[in-house]
Steps between C-alpha positions, in 0.01 A plus 500: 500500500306613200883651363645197574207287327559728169870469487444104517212524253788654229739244610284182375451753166853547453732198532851654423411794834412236729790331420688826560291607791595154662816479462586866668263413761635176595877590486403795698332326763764262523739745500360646795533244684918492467460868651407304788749214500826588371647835568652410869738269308652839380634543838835318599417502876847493545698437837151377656462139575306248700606187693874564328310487147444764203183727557399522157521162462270395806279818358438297167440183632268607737319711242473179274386253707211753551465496144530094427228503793265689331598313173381163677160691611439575173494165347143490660393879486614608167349204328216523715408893502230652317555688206269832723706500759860550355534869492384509903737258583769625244503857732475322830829336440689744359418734822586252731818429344549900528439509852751235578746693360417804766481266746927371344587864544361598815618183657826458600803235411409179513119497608448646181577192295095393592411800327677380186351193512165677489579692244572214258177271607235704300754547247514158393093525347492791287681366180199195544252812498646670195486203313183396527391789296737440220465080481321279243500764248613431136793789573558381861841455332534884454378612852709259661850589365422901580401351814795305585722756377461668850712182600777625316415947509314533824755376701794682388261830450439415904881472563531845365243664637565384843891603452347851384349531816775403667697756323259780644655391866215245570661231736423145308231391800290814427540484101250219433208607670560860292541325161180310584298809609555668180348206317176417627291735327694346198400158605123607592495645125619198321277300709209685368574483133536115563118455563447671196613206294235322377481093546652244214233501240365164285837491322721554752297181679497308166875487464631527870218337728297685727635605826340433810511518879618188639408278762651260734409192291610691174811515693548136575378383176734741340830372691339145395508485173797685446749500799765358309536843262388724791804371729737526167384841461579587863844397468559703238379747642686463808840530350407812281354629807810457713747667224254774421446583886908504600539749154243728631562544851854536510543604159621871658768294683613311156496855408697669729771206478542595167548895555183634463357580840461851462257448146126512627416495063707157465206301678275640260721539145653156505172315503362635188683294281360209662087663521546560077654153434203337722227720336632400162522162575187390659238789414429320170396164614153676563467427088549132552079366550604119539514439868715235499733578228571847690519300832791309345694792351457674843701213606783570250528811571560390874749236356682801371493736776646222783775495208568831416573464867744228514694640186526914630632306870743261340624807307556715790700236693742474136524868561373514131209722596463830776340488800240725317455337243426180705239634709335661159497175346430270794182773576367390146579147588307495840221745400384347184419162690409703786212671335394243328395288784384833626171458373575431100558128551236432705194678326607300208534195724120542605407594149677151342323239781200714550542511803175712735668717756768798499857553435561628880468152647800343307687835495450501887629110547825628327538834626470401873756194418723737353524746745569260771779379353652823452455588827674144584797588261541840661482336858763236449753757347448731809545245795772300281700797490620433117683798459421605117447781341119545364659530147689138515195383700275611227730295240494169698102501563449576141726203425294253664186633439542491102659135518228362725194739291605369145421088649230627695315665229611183271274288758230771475502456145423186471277479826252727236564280192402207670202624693372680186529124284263293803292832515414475074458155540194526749381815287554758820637761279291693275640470124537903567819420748686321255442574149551858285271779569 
């Protein structure tokens, strides 16, 4: 205790190591947590189905829908948990999701899809956890894009790892639960070096707004006053969620379409590109103090990743581009916007209406819509039988989703502009919000 009081003590004393010491603990906490989740999509499962339909399939539905559970519990305990009892109930979750996958490996074909869905429902909470170390800070900005890289690295470092193990002569229902084992003294590490970070100080609650636990009428009043940009944000949300889910849990069967089956690194190398282009695009907006002027380019830069997206598909059905290249480009395109509402967007969102509460109540209204609907998209191509490859698949979902998320996002846009005008003209928002820091 006394260690851990010191190492916080030189924290507060040293701005640019707590930044660093933040930053490696978050992203390694979170990446923990993919140890967890991902590796059994690795495994092909092939020549096993259920009911006449694909096993993996059924395995990753089943998983999510534990995981869009959870995401709908945590609209009420992430915003409503205590700031002492995070690291308790960080561990708790992470072994539970553990022992579900024992109990998927010990259990045979198909009682064993419970155990997935088991798996997934703690899941869901941890990245509300993390982030309530890192939020309302003046370099939230910073933490949150080496915190959302894990969306991108962690998942394809998973892939790899669980396809290592595999490669041992691990059969696929065992591999999880191994991958997972090896990681919780990771997870119990980064867990501790998270409650070493000291709170936001005066600044950080001078430009951002204090962050507090929030009640049910916080809630309501919340939803209120601005359930016309919270339902816009869902949306988006929704469609980035949809694309970003189909990329990563088949993306070893786009993969193997395309000749590369036998590549554990590919899972890994090919989203690197994509991790440096996001970290050079949205790692600087932490420089940007005006709330609402950063609140508005974070909504350009989403403008510009739902296009990248239409473009890099339209190109790939000319034939103009690879099928590489597209999913390099249309992972920039989806992960930009998908980060951004990740946390960035809606810390500045709070920041520019003042709004009391935390960022894991809207986060967890969106992220519980989104992964409902994913599960929905992934249900009606199994029992519809539309025989596609995941590659062309891929292609037509991001097609839609970048059509319908450019109008979407147009609405949001102007859902803020106008709310932001009546909210001036009864003096809500302090001159802070809206004018140059």
């Amino acid at each position: 205790m006394n260690f851990r009081f010191s190492i916080t003590s030189y924290l507060i004393r040293n701005p640019l190591l707590l930044i660093i010491w933040a930053g490696v603990a978050t992203t390694l906490a979170y990446f923990c947590m993919y140890m967890f989740r991902k590796p059994f999509t690795a495994g092909f499962y092939e020549g096993i189905e259920w009911l006449g339909l694909d096993y993996k399939v059924i395995l990753v539905i089943s998983q999510i829908l534990g995981y869009a559970t959870s995401k709908f519990v945590g609209i009420t305990y992430i915003s409503g948990m205590e700031p002492q009892q995070r690291a308790k109930k960080f561990i708790s979750l992470i072994l539970f999701s553990w022992i579900a996958l024992v109990g998927f490996a010990l259990t045979p074909v198909p009682y064993n899809l419970f155990w997935m869905f088991l798996n997934g429902l703690p899941l869901g909470l941890i990245w509300g956890i993390v982030f309530q170390y890192i939020e309302g800070r003046r370099f939230t900005e910073i933490l949150t894009v080496l915190l959302c890289v894990n969306f991108i690295v962690s998942s394809g470092v998973a892939k790899t790892l669980g396809t290592f193990v595999m490669q041992l002569g691990i059969e696929p229902f065992f591999m999880p639960a191994i991958c997972g084992f090896v990681f919780i003294p990771v997870a119990c590490f980064a867990v501790w070096a998270l409650t070493c970070i000291p709170g936001p100080d005066a600044n950080d609650v001078k430009y951002r707004k204090e962050r507090i636990t929030m009640n049910a009428m916080m809630r309501k009043e919340t939803i209120r006053k601005y359930g016309t940009i919270i339902f816009f944000i869902t949306v988006c949300y929704i469609l980035l969620t949809i694309v970003r889910d189909i990329r990563d849990n088949y993306i070893v069967e786009i993969w193997k379409d395309l000749g590369f089956s036998n590549n554990s690194a590919i899972y890994t190398t090919t989203e690197l590109p994509i991790a440096f282009g996001v970290l050079l695009c949205l790692g600087s907006l932490f420089i940007i103090k005006n709330n609402t002027r950063a609140f508005y380019l974070n909504l350009l830069l989403i403008g510009a990743g739902f296009l990248i997206l239409l473009v890099s598909t339209f190109l790939f059905q000319l034939h103009i581009i690879s099928s590489l290249t597209l999913l390099v480009s249309s992972g920039i395109g989806l992960f930009v916007p998908y980060i951004l509402f990740n946390g960035i967007l809606l810390d500045r969102f709070y920041g520019s209406f003042n709004i009391a509460g935390n960022v894991g109540f809207i986060m967890y209204i969106a992220d519980s819509s989104g992964y409902l609907a994913s599960v929905a998209i992934m249900i009606i191509k199994l029992f519809n039988n539309i025989e596609v490859s995941w590659l062309s698949f891929y292609t037509k979902i991001c097609w839609a989703v970048s059509i319908i998320g450019i109008f979407t996002l147009l609405f949001l846009t102007l859902s803020v502009y106008f709310k932001q005008l009546q909210e001036k003209k009864q003096g809500l928002l302090n001159r802070s919000s809206y004018e140059t820091i």
